[in-house]
C-alpha positions in Angstrom: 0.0 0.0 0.0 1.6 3.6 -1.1 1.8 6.2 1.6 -0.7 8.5 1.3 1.7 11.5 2.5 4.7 10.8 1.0 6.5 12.9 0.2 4.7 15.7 2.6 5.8 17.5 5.1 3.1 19.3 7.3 5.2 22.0 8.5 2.0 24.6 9.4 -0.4 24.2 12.1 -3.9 25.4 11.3 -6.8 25.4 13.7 -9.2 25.2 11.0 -9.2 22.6 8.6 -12.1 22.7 6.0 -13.7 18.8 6.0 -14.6 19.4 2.3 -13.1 21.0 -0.4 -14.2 21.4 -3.8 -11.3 21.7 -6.4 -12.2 23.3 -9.7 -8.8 23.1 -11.8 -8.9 25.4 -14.5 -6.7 26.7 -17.1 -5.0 23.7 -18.8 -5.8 24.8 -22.7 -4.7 28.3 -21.6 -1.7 26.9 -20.0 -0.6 24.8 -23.0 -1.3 27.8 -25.2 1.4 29.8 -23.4 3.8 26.8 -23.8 3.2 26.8 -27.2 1.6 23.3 -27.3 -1.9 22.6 -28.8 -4.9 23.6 -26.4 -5.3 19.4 -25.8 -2.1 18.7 -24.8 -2.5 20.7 -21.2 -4.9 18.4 -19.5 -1.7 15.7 -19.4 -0.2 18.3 -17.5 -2.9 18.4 -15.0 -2.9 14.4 -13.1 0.6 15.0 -11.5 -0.7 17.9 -9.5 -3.8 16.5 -8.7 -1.8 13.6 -6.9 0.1 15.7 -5.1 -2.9 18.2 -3.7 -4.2 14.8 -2.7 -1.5 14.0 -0.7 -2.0 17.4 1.0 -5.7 16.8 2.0 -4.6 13.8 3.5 -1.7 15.2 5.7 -3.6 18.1 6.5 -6.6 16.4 7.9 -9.2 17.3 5.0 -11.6 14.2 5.2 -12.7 14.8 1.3 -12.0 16.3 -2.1 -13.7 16.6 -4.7 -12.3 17.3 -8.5 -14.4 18.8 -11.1 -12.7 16.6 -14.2 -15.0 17.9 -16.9 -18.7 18.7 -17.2 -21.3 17.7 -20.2 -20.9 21.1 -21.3 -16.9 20.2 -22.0 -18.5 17.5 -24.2 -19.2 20.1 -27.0 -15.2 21.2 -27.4 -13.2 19.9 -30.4 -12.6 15.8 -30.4 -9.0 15.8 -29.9 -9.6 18.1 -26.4 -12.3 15.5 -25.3 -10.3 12.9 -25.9 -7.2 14.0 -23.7 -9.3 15.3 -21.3 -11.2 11.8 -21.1 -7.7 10.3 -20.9 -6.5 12.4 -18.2 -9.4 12.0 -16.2 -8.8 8.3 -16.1 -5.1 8.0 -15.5 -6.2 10.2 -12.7 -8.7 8.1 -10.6 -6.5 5.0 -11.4 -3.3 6.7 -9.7 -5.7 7.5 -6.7 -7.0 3.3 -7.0 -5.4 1.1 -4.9 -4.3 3.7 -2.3 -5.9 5.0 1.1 -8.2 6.7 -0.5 -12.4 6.0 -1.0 -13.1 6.8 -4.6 -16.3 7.8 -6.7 -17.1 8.9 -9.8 -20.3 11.1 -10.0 -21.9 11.7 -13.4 -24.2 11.0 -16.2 -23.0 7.4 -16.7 -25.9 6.6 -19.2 -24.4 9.0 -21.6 -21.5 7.7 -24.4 -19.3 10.1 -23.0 -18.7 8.3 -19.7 -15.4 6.7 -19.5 -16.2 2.6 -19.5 -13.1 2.3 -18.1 -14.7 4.1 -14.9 -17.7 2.3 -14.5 -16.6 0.5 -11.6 -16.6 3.7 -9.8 -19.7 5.5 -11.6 -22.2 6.9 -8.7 -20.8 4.4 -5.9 -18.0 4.6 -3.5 -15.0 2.2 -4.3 -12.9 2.1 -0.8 -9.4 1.4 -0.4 -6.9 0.8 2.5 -7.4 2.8 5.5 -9.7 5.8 3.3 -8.2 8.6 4.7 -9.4 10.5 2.3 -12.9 10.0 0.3 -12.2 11.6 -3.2 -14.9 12.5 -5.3 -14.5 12.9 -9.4 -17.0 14.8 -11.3 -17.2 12.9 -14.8 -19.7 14.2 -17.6 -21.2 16.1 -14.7 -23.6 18.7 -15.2 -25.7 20.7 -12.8 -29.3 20.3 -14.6 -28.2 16.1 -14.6 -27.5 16.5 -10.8 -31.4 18.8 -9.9 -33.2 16.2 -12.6 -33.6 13.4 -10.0 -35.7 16.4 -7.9 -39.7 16.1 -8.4 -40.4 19.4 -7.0 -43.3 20.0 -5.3 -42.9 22.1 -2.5 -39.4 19.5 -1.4 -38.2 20.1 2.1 -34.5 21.6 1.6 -33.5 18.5 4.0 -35.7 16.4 0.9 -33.6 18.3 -1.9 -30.4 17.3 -0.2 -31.5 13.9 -0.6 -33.0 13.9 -3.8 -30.0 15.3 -6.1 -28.0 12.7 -8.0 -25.0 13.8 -5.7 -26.9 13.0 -2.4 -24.1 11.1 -1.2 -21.3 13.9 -1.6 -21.7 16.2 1.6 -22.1 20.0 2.0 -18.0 21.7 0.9 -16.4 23.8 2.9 -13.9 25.3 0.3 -13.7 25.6 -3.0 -10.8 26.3 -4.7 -10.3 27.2 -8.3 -7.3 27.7 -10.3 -7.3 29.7 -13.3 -8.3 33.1 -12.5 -11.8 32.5 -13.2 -14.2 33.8 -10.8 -17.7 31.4 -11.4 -18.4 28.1 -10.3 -19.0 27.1 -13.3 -22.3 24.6 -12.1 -20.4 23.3 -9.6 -21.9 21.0 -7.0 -24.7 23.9 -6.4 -26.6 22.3 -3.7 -23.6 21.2 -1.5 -21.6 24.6 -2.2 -24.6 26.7 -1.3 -22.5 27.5 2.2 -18.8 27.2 0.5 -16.1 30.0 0.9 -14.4 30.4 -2.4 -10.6 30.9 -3.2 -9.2 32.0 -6.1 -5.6 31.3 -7.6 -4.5 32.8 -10.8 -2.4 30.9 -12.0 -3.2 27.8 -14.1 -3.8 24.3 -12.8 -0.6 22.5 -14.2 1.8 25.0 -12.5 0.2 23.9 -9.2 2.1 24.3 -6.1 1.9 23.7 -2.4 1.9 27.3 -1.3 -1.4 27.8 -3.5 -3.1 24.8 -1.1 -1.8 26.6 2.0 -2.2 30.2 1.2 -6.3 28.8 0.5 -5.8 27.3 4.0 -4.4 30.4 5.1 -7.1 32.4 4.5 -9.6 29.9 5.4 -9.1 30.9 9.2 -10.4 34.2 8.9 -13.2 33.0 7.3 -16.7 33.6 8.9 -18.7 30.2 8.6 -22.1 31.2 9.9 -24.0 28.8 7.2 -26.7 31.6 7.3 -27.1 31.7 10.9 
């Protein structure tokens, strides 16, 4: 079994520690763009950091992450971008496999653009080791998929929660997007109704520890009242 934090050292003490954060990783085509590569060739880029902010959750004490790998909305971009983003989003939940960590992929698995090679994780919970760390992959997601399973009629917010296709991913803490982008993009919007919301500008491959802690950082100041 691999370590879970290896390879981190948890230097900084923080009384706060968000129990869920919600990573949105943005910026890959952008990012190959300004290393001259084609816009499909960034997502590549993106597992290795991914790993390694994993790692962080797990020596830090968050109890779950969850990635937003691509949406149904993505599904309209050119082939070759689908394709290496479907590719990357694999290789990704297979380096997390087999590891201390509890793994699902949440999405539209009825659809053609649902990795096969992921159905063994599509809308259940897949545990591994210890689970230190439940990780959560949003895979042909899309926010109108997630509100379908609702009926309506005059639901209980307690009944919503339920309802959604993401009932069992709980309400985030954090969210943290890379990128520059300020939107959630239809993000989780039931369980990031409460969420604080950091922004780094720089692009998701050139990742780096200090973004995690500096989101950690400014998570203590933070005034979690959840409305009350």
């Amino acid at each position: 079994m691999t370590n879970t934090n290896e390879g981190v050292s948890q230097t900084e003490k923080f009384k706060r520690v968000p129990t869920h954060i919600g990573i949105i990783p943005d910026g890959n085509r952008r990012w190959a763009l300004s290393h001259e590569m084609a816009k499909h060739e960034g997502y590549a880029h993106g597992i290795d950091p991914g790993m390694r902010l994993v790692e962080l959750c797990a020596a830090y004490g968050v109890k779950e992450a969850t990635f937003y790998a691509f949406t149904v909305d993505n599904t309209k971009r050119a082939s070759a971008q689908i394709e290496a983003y479907t590719a990357a989003c694999v290789k990704a939940v297979e380096a997390a496999a087999n590891r201390d960590y509890n793994i699902m992929a949440l999405g539209n698995e009825d659809s053609r653009f649902f990795p096969s090679k992921l159905s063994e994780y599509a809308n259940k919970r897949v545990n591994y080791g210890n689970g230190v760390l439940n990780i959560n992959f949003l895979v042909n997601y899309s926010w109108k998929w997630d509100l379908s399973h609702i009926d309506g009629s005059g639901m209980s917010p307690g009944a919503v929660e339920k309802a959604v296709a993401s009932h069992d991913i709980p309400r985030i803490d954090l969210i943290i997007r890379w990128g520059g982008r300020r939107r959630l993009s239809g993000f989780l919007p039931v369980q990031s109704v409460y969420a604080d919301f950091f922004v780094v500008d720089d692009y998701w491959p050139d990742f780096r520890d200090e973004h995690f802690l500096d989101a950690l950082r400014w998570y203590q100041d933070c005034d979690v009242t959840l409305g009350g």
